[in-house]
ROVODO-681752 format. One record per residue (C-alpha): x, y, z. Coordinates in Angstrom, 3 decimals, decimal comma. Layout:
N
+----------+----------+----------+
|       c1 |       c2 |       c3 |
+----------+----------+----------+
|        X |        Y |        Z |
...
+----------+----------+----------+
***
This chain:
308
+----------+----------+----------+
|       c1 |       c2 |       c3 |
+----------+----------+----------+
|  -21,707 | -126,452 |  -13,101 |
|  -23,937 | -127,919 |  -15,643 |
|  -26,310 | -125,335 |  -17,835 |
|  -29,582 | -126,003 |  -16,092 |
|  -28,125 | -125,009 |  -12,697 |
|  -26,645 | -121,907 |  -14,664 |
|  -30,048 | -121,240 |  -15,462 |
|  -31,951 | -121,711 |  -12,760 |
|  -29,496 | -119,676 |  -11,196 |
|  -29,995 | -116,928 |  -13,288 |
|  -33,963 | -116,899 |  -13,215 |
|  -33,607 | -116,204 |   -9,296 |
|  -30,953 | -113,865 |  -10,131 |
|  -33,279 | -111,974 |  -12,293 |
|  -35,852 | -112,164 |  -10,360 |
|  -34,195 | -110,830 |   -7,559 |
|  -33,645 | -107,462 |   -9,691 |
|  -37,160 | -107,106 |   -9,763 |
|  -38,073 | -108,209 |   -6,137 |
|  -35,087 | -105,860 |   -4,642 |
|  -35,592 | -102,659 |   -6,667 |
|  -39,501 | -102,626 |   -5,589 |
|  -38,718 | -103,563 |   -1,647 |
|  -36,185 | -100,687 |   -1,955 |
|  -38,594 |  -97,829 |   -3,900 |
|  -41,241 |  -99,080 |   -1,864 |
|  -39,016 |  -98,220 |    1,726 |
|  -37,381 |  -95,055 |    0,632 |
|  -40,825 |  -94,154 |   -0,771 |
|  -43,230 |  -94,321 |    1,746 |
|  -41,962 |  -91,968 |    4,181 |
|  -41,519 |  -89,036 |    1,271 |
|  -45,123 |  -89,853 |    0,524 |
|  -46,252 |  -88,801 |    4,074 |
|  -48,669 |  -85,807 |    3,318 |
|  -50,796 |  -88,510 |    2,571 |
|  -49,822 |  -91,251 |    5,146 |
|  -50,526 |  -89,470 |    8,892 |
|  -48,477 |  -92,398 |   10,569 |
|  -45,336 |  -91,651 |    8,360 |
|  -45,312 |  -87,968 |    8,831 |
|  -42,703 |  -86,402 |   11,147 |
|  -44,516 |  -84,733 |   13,014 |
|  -46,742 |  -88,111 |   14,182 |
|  -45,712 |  -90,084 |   16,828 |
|  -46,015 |  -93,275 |   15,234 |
|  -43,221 |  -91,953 |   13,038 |
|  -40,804 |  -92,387 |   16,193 |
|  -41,324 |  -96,084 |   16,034 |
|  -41,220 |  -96,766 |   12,406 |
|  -38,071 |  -95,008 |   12,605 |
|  -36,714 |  -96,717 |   15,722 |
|  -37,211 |  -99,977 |   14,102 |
|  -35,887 |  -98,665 |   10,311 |
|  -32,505 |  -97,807 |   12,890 |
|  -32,420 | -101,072 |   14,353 |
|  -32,180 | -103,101 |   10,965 |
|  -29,462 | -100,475 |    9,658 |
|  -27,404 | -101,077 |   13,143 |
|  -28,045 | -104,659 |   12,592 |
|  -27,060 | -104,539 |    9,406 |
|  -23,706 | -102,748 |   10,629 |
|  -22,773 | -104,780 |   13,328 |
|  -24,350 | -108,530 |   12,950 |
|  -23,526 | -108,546 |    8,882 |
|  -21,594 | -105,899 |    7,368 |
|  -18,610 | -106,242 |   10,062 |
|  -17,989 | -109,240 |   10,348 |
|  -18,126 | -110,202 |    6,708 |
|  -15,282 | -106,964 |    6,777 |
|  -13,469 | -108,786 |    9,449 |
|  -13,759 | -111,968 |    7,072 |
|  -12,580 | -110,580 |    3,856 |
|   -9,092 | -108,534 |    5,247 |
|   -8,631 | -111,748 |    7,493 |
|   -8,473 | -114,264 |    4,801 |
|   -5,802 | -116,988 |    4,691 |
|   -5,922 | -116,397 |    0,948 |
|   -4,365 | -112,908 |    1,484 |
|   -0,715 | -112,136 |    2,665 |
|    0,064 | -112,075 |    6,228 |
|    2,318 | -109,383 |    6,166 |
|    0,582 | -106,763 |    6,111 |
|   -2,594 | -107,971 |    6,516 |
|   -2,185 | -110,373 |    9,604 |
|    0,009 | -107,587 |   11,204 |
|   -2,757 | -104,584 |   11,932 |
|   -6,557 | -104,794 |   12,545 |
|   -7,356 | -103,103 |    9,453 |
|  -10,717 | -103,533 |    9,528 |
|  -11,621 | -101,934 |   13,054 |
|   -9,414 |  -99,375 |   12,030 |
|  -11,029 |  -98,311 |    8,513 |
|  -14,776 |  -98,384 |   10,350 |
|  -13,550 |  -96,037 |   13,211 |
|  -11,694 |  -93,855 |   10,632 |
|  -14,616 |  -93,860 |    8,583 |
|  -16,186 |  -93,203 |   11,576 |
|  -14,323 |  -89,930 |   12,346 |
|  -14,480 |  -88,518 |    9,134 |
|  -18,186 |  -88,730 |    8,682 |
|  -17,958 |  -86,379 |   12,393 |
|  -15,445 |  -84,229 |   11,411 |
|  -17,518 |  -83,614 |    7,932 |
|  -20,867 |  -83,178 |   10,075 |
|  -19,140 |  -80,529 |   12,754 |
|  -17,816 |  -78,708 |    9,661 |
|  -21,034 |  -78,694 |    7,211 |
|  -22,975 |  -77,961 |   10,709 |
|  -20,689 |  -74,806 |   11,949 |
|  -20,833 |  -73,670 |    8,422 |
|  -24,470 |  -73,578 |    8,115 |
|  -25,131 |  -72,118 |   11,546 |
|  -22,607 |  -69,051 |   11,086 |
|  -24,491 |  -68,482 |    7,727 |
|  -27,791 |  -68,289 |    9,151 |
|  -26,594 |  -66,691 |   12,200 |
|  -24,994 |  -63,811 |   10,102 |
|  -28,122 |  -63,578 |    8,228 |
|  -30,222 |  -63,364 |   11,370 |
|  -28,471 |  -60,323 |   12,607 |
|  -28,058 |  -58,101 |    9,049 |
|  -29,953 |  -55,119 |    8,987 |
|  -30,566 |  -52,826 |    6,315 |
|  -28,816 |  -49,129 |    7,322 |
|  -29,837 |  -46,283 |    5,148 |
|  -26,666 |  -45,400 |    3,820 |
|  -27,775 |  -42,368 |    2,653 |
|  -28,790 |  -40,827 |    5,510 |
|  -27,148 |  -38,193 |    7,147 |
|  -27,206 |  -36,898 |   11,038 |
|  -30,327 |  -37,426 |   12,493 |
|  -31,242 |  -39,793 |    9,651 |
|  -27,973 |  -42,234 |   10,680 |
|  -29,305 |  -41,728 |   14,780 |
|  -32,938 |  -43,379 |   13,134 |
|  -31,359 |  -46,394 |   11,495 |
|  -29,112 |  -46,966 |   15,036 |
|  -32,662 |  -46,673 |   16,834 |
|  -34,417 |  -48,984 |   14,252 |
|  -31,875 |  -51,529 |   14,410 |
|  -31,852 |  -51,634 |   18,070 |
|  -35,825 |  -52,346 |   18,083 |
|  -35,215 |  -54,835 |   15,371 |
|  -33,559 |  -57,210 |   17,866 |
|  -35,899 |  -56,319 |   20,581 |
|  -38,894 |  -57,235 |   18,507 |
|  -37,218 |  -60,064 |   16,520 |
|  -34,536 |  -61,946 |   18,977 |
|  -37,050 |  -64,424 |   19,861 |
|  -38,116 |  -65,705 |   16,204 |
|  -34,263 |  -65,382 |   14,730 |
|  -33,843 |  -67,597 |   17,695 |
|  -36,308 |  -70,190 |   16,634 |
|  -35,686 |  -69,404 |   12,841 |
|  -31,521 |  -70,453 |   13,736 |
|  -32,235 |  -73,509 |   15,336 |
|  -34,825 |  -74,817 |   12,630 |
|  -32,213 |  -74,133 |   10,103 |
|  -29,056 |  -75,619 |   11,515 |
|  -31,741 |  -79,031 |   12,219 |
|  -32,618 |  -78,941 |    8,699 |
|  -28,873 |  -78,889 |    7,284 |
|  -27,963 |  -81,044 |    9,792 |
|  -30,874 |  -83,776 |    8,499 |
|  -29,623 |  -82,988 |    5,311 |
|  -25,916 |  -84,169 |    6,005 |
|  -27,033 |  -87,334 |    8,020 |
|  -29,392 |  -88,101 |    4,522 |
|  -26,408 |  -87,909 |    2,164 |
|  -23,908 |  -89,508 |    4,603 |
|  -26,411 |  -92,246 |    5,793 |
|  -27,684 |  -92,907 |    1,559 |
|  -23,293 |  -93,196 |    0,944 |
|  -23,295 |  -95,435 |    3,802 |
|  -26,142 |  -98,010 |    2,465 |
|  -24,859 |  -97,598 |   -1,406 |
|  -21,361 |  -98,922 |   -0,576 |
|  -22,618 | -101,995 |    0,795 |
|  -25,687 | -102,420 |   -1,676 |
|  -22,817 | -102,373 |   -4,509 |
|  -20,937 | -104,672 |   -3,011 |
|  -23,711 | -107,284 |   -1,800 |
|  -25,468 | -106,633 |   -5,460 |
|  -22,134 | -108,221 |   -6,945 |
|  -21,683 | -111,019 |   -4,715 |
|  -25,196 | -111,988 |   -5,315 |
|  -24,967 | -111,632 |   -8,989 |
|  -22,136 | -113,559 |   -9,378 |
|  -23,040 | -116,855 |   -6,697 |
|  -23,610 | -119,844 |   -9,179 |
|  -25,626 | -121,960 |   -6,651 |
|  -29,611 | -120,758 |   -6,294 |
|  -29,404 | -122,470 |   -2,547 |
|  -27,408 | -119,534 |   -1,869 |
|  -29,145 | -116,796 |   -4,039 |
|  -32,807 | -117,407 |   -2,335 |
|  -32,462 | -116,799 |    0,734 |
|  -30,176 | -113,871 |    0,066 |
|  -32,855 | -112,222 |   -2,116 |
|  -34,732 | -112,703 |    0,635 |
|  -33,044 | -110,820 |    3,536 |
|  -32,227 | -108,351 |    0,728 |
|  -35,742 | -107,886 |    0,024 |
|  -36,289 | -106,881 |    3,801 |
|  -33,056 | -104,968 |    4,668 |
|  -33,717 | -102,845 |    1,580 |
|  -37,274 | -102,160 |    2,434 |
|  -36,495 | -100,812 |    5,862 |
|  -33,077 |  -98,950 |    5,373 |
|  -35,397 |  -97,740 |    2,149 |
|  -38,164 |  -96,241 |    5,260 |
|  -34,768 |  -95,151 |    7,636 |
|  -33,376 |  -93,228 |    4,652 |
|  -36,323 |  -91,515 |    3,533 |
|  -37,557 |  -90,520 |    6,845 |
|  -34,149 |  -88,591 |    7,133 |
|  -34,732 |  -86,926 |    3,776 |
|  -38,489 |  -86,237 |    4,153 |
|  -37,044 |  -84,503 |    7,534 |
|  -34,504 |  -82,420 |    5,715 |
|  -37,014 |  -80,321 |    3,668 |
|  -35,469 |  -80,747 |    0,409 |
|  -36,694 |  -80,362 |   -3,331 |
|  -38,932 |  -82,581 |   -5,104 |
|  -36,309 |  -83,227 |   -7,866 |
|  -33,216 |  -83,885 |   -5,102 |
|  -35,353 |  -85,883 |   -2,776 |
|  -36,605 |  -88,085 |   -6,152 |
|  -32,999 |  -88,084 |   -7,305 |
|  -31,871 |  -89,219 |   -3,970 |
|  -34,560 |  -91,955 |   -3,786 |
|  -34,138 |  -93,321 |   -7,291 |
|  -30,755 |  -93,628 |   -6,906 |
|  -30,850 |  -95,993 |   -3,274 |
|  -33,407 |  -98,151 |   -5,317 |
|  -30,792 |  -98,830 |   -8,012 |
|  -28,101 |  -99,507 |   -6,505 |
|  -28,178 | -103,371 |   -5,493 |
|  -29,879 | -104,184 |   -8,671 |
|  -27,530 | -102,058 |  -10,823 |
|  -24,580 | -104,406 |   -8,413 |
|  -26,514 | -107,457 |   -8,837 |
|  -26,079 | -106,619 |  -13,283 |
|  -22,202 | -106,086 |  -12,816 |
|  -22,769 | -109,222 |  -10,372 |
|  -24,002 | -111,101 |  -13,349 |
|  -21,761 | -109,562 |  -15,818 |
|  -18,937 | -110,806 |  -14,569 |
|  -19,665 | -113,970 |  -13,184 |
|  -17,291 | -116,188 |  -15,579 |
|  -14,253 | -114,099 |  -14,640 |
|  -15,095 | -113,101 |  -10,850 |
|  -13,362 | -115,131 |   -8,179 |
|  -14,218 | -114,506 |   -4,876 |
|  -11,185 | -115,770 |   -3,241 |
|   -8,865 | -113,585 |   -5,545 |
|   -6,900 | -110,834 |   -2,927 |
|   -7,850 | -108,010 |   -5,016 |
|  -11,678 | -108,795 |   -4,283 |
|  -11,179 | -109,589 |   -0,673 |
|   -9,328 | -106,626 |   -0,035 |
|  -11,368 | -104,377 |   -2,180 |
|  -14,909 | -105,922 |    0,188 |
|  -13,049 | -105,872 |    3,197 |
|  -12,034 | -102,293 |    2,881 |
|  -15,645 | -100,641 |    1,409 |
|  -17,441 | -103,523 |    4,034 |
|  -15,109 | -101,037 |    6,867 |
|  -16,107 |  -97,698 |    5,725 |
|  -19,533 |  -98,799 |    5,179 |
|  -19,903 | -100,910 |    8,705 |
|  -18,209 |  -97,943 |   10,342 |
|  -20,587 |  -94,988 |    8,903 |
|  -23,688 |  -97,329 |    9,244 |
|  -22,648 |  -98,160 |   12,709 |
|  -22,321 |  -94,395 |   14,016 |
|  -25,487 |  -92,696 |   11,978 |
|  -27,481 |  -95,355 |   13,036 |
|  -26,289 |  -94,862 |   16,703 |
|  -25,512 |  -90,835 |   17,474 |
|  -27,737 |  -89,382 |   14,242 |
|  -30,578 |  -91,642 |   14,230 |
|  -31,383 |  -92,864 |   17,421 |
|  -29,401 |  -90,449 |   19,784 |
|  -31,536 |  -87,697 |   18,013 |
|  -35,136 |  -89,098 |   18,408 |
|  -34,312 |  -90,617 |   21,810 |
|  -33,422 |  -87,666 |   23,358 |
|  -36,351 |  -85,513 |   21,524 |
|  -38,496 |  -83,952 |   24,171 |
|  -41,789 |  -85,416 |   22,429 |
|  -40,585 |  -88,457 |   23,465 |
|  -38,837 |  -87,600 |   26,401 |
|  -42,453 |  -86,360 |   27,431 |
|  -44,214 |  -89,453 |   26,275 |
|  -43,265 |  -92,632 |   28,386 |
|  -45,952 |  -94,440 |   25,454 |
|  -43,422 |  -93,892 |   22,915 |
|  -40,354 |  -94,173 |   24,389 |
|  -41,906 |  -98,048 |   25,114 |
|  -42,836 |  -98,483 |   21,708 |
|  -39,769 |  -97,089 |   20,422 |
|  -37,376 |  -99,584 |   22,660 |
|  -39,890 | -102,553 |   21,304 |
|  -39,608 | -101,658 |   18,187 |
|  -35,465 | -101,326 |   17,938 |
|  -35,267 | -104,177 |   19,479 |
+----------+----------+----------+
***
């Protein structure tokens, strides 16, 4: 390749730092700035279609890109049959990944509940009390749960929707950030601009909306101003940070070698497979089956449009 295709190549390459890293602070920033927003707060019912379509791209992105590339990479003639040609190692790392992101959720989620649960129910007991003093604090706790069932109630299922928001965010960010990495590199290391355009700009788009499906998650999960800015900062770097290493390594990176096919094919899995089931079961399962929209055949329309 001469040196003014090298360049050229570069000034897209570049330029697609700059164009990505906006699209992606941009996504992931809107939603967190919902206070002053009214269609991108929770609690709106626009929000259930901006979401529904943020789910579709990230499904999309799963199943018409991620995959198949997967399938591509740990199916290549330039790696060894045996084992490769022997197993379906891709479908099997995505439904692993798959199971371990449930298993982790069940846990984190039974964890959380017991907590709160525990906490619901503890009373203070004057311990030192004596006789009639120790029949008042069995009276006073009994009226404590007659007066108070109700809101611990509401107060337990609040919490265990919050931690469970919280896992999906950090699960659902992992998800996205293994396959930024990895497309970030590819880019960054493609010599030929007819290929880097028009992947900077399908980047530009998946980025923006994964950016609105991952904040909405974490503007949902009620967490600090530092974690939910540490969170966001750090899905906006990603591809950009992959597209550097990308470009870094460009004179030494082959492609074709079976240490990088097997390394893409095996994060493209776990990624496709985690992408796959959030967007599915913790994304859409979850608003679909809320009883706002369950209640509101309007929404429920403009939801399926939108996903699809």
């Amino acid at each position: 390749m001469d040196s003014s295709s090298k360049s050229e190549s570069l000034k897209y390459k570049v330029g697609s730092i700059a164009a990505i890293l906006v699209a992606g602070a941009l996504g992931v920033g809107l939603p967190l700035l919902g206070k002053r927003i009214p269609a991108l707060r929770p609690e709106n019912d626009k929000f259930f279609v901006v979401k529904a379509f943020a789910a579709g791209v990230i499904l999309s992105t799963g199943f018409v890109h991620i995959l198949p590339d997967a399938f591509e990479n740990l199916n290549s003639p330039c790696l060894d049959p045996h084992p490769w040609g022997d197993f379906p190692f891709t479908g099997f790392i995505a439904m692993k990944s798959r199971n371990a992101e449930l298993v982790n959720l069940v846990n984190e989620s039974t964890t959380a509940i017991t907590a709160v649960t525990v906490d619901a129910i503890t009373v203070t007991v004057d311990t030192h009390g004596t006789g009639g003093h120790a029949d008042g604090a069995f009276h006073a706790h009994g009226h404590h749960h007659h007066d108070g069932g109700e809101g611990s109630g509401v107060s337990n299922s609040s919490a265990s929707e919050i931690i469970r928001q919280r896992i999906v965010s950090h699960v659902l960010e992992i998800g996205i950030v293994v396959h930024s990495v990895i497309i970030g590199i590819s880019l960054g290391a493609s010599q030929s601009a007819d290929t880097i355009k028009p992947l900077m700009a399908a980047l530009c788009f998946h980025q923006f909306f994964e950016g609105i499906g991952l904040g909405g998650c974490i503007s949902q999960a009620n967490f600090k101003s530092k974690s939910m800015a540490i969170m966001a900062t750090f899905f906006s770097l990603t591809t950009p940070v992959g597209i550097a290493i990308g470009i870094g390594i460009s004179s030494v990176y082959d492609e074709n070698s079976s240490t990088a096919l097997i390394v893409e094919g095996v994060f493209n899995s776990s990624s496709a497979g985690i992408l796959i089931y959030m967007a599915l079961v913790d994304l859409l399962a979850a608003d679909f089956m809320n009883p706002r929209m369950q209640a509101n055949i309007r929404i429920q329309l403009a939801a399926n449009i939108s996903l699809y």
